[in-house]
C-alpha positions in Angstrom: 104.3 135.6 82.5 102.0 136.2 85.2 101.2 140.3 86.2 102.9 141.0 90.0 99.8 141.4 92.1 99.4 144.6 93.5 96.9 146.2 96.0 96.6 149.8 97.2 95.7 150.8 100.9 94.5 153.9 101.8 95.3 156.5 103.9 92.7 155.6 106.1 93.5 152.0 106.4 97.3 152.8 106.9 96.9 153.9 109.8 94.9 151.2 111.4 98.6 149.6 109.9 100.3 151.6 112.1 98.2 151.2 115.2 98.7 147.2 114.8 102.4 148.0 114.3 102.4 150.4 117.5 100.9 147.8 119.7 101.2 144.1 118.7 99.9 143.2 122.5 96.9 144.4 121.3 96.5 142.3 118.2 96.9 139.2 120.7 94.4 140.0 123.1 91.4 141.0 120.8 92.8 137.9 118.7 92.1 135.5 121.9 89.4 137.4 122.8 87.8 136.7 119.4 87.9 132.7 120.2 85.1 132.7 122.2 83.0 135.6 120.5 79.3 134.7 120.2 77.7 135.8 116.3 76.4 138.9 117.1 74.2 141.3 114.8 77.1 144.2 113.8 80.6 145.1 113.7 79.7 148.0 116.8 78.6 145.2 118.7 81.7 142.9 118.4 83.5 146.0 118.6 81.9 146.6 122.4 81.8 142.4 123.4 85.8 142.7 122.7 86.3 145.9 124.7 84.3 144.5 127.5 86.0 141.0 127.3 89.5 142.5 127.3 89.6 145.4 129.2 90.3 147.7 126.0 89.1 150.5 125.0 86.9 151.2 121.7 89.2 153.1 119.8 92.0 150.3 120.4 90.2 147.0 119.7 88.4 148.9 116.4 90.9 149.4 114.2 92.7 146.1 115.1 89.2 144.1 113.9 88.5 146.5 111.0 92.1 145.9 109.6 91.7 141.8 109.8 88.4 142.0 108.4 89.6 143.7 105.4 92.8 141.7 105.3 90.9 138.2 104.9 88.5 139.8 102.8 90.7 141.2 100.6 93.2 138.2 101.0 90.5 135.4 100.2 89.4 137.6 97.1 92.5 137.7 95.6 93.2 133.6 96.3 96.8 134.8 97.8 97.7 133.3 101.5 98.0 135.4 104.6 101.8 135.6 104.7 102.0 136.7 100.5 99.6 139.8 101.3 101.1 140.5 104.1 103.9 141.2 101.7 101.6 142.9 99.4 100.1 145.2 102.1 103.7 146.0 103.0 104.7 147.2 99.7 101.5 149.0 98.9 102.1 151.2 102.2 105.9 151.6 100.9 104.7 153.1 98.0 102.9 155.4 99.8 106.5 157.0 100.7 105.2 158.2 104.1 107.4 159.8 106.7 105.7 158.0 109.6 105.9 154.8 108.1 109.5 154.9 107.5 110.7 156.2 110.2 108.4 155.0 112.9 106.1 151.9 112.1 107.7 149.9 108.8 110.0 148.2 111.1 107.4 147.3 113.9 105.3 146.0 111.3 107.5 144.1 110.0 108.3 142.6 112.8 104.5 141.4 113.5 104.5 139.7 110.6 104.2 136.4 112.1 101.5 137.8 114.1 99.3 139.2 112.1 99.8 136.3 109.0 98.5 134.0 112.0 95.6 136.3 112.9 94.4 136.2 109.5 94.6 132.4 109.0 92.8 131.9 112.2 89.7 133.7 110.4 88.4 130.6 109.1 84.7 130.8 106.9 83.3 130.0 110.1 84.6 132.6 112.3 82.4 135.3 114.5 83.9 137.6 112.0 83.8 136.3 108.6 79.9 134.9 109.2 79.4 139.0 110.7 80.7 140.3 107.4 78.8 137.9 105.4 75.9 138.7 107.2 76.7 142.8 106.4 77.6 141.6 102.4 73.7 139.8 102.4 72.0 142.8 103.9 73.1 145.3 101.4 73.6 143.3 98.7 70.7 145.1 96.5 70.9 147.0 93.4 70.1 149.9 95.4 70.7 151.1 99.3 68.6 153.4 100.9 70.7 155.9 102.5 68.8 158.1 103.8 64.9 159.9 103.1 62.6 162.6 104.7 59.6 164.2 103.5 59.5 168.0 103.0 56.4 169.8 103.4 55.7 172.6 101.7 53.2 175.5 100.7 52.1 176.6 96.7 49.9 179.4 96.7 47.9 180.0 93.7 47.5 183.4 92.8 45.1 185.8 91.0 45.8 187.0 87.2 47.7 189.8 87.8 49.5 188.0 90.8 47.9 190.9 93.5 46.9 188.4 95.8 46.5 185.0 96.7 43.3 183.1 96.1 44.1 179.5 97.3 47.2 177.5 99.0 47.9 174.3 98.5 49.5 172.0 101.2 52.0 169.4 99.2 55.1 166.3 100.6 58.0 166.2 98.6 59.7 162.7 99.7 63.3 162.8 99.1 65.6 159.5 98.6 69.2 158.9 99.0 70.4 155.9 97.5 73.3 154.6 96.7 74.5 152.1 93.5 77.5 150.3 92.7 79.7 152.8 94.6 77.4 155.9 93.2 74.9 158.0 95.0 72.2 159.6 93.6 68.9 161.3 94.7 65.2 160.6 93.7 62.4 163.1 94.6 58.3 161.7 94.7 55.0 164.3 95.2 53.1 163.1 97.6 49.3 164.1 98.8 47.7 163.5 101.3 46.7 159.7 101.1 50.4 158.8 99.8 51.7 159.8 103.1 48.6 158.2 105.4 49.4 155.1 102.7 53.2 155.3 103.3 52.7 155.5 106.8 50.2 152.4 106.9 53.2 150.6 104.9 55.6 151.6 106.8 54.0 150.0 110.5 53.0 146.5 108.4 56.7 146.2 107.1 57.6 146.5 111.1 55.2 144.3 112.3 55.8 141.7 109.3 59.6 141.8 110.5 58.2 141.3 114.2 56.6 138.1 113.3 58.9 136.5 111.2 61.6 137.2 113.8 59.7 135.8 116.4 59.1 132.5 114.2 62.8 132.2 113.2 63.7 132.8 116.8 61.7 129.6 117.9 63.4 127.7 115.3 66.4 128.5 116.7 67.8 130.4 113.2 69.2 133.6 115.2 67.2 136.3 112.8 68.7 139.6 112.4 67.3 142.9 111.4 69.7 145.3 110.5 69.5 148.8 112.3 66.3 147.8 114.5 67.6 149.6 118.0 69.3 152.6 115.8 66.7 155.8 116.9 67.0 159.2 115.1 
């Protein structure tokens, strides 16, 4: 005898649940909205094309997106159709036992259920959003994600015997890297002298102009290159 399947939403994603729930007129418009998306480069961008198209604002077309996005992906994963998780979404929230949800939003949500099933259907392979989210799943899939790096510069001085005074300082780069792995984050820590850093730095200007060239020859072949994070600034 097949095991029930059974998924678990979070707190977080509940209560993008209970916006959908709260405002099923919203659901419809990003939905059509959504038809005649162009692929763009990442989820903030679709985020502000659907606000712009529809009139909404960011934080009410956002969690109507994030929550289909995880729905199909979730949904395709699993092999189940939309209406069937819909149903397992459902009882994962009930489980939950929250007051809101009982008393305010099961009902609601229950009563979009023909809505959102549809919504989800209507994310084929080839939709805006599924291609976006492949796109996102290519980027990052590595063993391990930079998440974030600095170099520390710091001062050793060298002292005499008996520690009265200092007879030399030495100027050192301590490069520090987040990175995460399979859900786990760790740190790594490299010295660097003076060349390492001219070196990195060298490195760091050919990796951009590498990216600059092959983007401009994927653009003439009409391929639509992407390169994740290039207009973010510190």
């Amino acid at each position: 005898m097949a095991n029930k399947r059974v998924i678990e939403v979070s707190d977080y994603a509940a209560r993008d649940v209970f916006f959908i729930a709260r405002h099923p007129d919203v659901l419809g418009k990003v939905l059509v909205a959504l038809r005649d998306a162009p692929l763009l480069d990442a989820f903030q961008d679709i985020f502000e094309w659907v606000s712009d198209k529809t009139g909404l604002a960011d934080q009410e077309v956002t969690p109507v997106i994030r929550s289909l996005m995880n729905f199909h992906h979730i949904a395709t994963s699993m092999k189940v159709g939309p209406t069937s998780f819909f149903d397992l979404v459902t009882e994962a929230i009930d489980r939950k036992n929250l007051e809101e949800w009982r008393t305010e939003c099961r009902e609601k949500w229950l009563a979009a259920k023909p809505a959102v099933s549809a919504a989800i259907e209507e994310l084929t392979l080839d939709h805006p959003l599924t291609l976006l989210n492949k796109v996102s799943e290519l980027t990052y899939a590595h063993q391990r994600v930079l998440n974030s790096s600095r170099i520390i510069t710091d001062v050793r001085p060298v002292f005499r015997t008996d520690a009265t005074s200092v007879v030399k300082s030495i100027v050192i780069h301590k490069l520090l890297i987040d990175h995460s792995s399979g859900g786990s984050k760790s740190r790594t820590e490299y010295a660097l002298d003076a060349a390492d850093v001219a070196e990195l730095k060298r490195q760091c200007i050919r990796a951009e102009e590498k990216a600059a060239a092959i983007k401009a020859l994927l653009a003439k072949a009409d391929m639509n290159p992407v390169v994740p994070q290039e207009d973010t600034n510190e």
